[in-house]
Structures are given as C-alpha cells and as structure tokens.
N, C-alpha and C positions, 0 to 999 in steps of 0.2 A: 565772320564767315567770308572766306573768299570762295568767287566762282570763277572759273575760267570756261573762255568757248573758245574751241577750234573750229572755223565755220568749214569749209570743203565744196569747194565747185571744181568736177571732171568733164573731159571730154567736151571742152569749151571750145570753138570756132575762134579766129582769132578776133573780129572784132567784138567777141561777146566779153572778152579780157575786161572791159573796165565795169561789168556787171551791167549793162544799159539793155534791160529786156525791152524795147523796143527795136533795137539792132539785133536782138537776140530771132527775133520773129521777125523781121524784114530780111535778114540773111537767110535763114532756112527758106521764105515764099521764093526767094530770088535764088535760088539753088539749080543750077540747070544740070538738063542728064550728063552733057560731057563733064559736071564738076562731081555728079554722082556717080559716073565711072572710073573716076581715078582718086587717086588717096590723099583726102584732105586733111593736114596736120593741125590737130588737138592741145589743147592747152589744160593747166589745169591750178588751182590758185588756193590760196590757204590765205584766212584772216584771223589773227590770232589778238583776243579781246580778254577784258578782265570786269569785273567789278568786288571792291569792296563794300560788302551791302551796309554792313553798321555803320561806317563809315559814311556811304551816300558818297564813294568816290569811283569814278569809272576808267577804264583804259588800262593796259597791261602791265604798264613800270608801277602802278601802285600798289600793284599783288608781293604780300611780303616773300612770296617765293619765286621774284622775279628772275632773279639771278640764274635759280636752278632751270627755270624754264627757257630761258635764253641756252645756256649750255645744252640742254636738251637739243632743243631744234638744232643748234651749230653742232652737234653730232650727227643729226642725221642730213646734215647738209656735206661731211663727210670732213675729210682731211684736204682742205682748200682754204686759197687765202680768202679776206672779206675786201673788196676795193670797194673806197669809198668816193665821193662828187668830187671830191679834192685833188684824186687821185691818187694818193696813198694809202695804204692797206691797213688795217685795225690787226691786231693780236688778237682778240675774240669779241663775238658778236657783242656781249656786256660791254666792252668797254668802247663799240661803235656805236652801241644805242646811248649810251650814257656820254659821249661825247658830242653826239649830235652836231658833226661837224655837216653832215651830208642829210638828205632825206633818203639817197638812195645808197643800198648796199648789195655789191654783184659777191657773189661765189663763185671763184674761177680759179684755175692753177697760174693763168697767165692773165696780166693786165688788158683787161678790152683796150679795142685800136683806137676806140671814138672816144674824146673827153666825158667821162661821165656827167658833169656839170649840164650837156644836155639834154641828160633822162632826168636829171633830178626834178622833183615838184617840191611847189611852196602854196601859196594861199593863192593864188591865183590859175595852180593849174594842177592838173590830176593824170591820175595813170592814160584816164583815154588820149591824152594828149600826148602821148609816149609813144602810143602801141607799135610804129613803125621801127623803133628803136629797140622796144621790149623784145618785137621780135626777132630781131635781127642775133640780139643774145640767148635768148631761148631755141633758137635754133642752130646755137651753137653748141647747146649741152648746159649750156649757166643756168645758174637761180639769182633770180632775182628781189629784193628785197625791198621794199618802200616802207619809212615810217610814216603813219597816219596819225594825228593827230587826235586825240579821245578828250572828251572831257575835263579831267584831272590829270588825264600821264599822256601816256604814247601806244599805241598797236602797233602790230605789223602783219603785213602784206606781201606773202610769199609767193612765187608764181613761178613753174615750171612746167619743162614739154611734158616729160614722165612723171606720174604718179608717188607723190610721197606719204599717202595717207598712211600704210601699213606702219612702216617706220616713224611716222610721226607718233601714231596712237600708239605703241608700244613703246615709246622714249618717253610720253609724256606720263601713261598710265602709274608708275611709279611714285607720282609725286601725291597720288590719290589718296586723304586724309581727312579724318572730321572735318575740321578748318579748312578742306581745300576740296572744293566739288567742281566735276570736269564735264565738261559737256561736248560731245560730237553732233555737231549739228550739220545738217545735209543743205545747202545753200540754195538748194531750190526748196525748200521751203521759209526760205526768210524775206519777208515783204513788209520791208518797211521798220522805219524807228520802232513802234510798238512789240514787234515781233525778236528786233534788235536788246532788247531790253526786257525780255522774258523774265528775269530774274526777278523783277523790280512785282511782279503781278500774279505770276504764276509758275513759281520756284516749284510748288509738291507738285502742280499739274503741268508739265512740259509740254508746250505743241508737237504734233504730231512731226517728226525727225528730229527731232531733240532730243538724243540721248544720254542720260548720263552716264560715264566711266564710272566701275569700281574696279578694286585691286583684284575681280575674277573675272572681268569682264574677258571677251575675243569679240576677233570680227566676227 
C-alpha cells in the first residue's frame, strides 16, 4: 500500500514561507495599521510526501508511481522550462529529480538573472535561508521547487505567489487506486513528526484536515 500526501499552506505572509510559527505569530503581533491599510503580498506552498507502508519506506521517489506523479505536477506547473543550481534546464521534472544535480528547481519561460547555485540548500541550510531570493522569483510569477530530503527517497517542496491547489488535486486525483491512497492535508493542522507520519498510527482514523482523495471526490 502506497500513500501519498499533498500537504497545502495559503495565504502565507512572506516570512512565514519556511513554515516557523513562531515568525508566524510575531509577524501578525507586529502588523501595524499602515501595513493593514495597503496590500500585503501572499505566498502559498505545497509539500509533497509519500510512504510505502509494508515496506517501512518514506519520502516521494519510493512511491512505485513516482514517475506519474512527477508528470502530474510538471503539468500543472504548465508549459515552461525547469532551471536547475547548475544552470541548465532539465527536459522534465523526473529526469531533474532523478538527476539531482541541484536541490533547487525554478519553473520559468526565461532563465533567472541570479546564479541559482545561491537558492540552492544542502545539509547545512534550508528554505528560511533563501527567503529573500524565494522572493525575489515569486514575484516574478515562477515556481519554485526544492528537493527535501525523506527518509528513504526525496520530497518536494513547491512554493508560489498564486494558488495551485485546484489544479494540483485534480491532476493528481486520477492516480487514486486500491494500491495508492491520496491524502489532502491542510498544513495548519500539522504539528509536528507525529502528525507528519499519520499513516504509520492512524491510517482508518485521519486527524482532523486530513482528507482522503477518491476517484469522486471535488473540492
């Protein structure tokens, strides 16, 4: 049995981007009325995880329907190339995660101005370490991509100005199969490893915003 979860955080402030709820609640205390009179630009992030449970194997490239799901997202990320930390562009998303020449992966028509090589993270530094950079492409219209590091394989780590949930759930809903159970999970209710790892304790009983996809499901 494979599971897969799409996690989903909208309408994210920009320093809340690397998930740090304590930034999360010291941004909004510190919120003054001229910042709440004018219009403050929104972020929104997609984590996309896996586990194979008989197995006892975690993270997205070890789902045997990794491939289809890769394809999936690089459709709904549209008709654009993928630049990688290198600099040079991948043919499609599968063969940028499976090369892992980069940790990070932009979606753009044109090559970013800035060397990627200084968005990319490794073991010593993570997306909050970015965020000036993240932003910089996110407000140009890109998506951006980071692979994160699981267990056993690799996840990834989607992050744009505009909303891709709709699109996403209905590219990925198709793959929904005995063998393959899909999970929409709403990222403010996830707190912590334990909850990360729902599958492992309470697969029949879902915490509350964890929902499963079926082949009739809608939003």
């Amino acid at each position: 049995m494979d599971i897969f979860k799409l996690i989903f955080h909208h309408d994210l402030l920009l320093e809340q981007l690397s998930g740090n709820e304590d930034v999360k609640n010291k941004t909004k205390a510190e919120l003054s009325l001229e910042d709440f009179m004018k219009p403050i630009p929104t972020y929104t992030r997609y984590y996309f995880s896996g586990t194979r449970l008989k197995e006892n194997q975690f993270g997205l490239t070890t789902l045997k329907k990794k491939d289809k799901l890769l394809d999936a997202i690089q459709k709904v990320l549209g008709n654009t190339r993928l630049w990688l930390g290198d600099g040079n562009a991948a043919g499609t998303l599968t063969g940028a995660v499976e090369a892992r020449k980069s940790n990070v992966i932009v979606a753009s028509d044109e090559q970013p101005a800035f060397n990627l090589k200084d968005l990319d993270i490794d073991d010593g530094s993570g997306v909050r370490d970015r965020i000036p950079l993240l932003k910089t492409l996110l407000d140009e219209g890109k998506k951006v991509i980071f692979l994160e590091k699981a267990h056993n394989g690799t996840d990834l780590h989607l992050f744009s100005r505009d909303s891709l949930y709709e699109p996403l759930f209905y590219a990925l809903k198709p793959l929904v199969a005995p063998d393959f159970r899909y999970f929409s999970i709403n990222g403010k209710r996830m707190s912590g490893e334990r909850m990360f790892y729902f599958e492992t304790w309470a697969l029949d009983r879902p915490p509350h915003g964890f929902e499963e996809v079926s082949l009739v499901s809608n939003l």
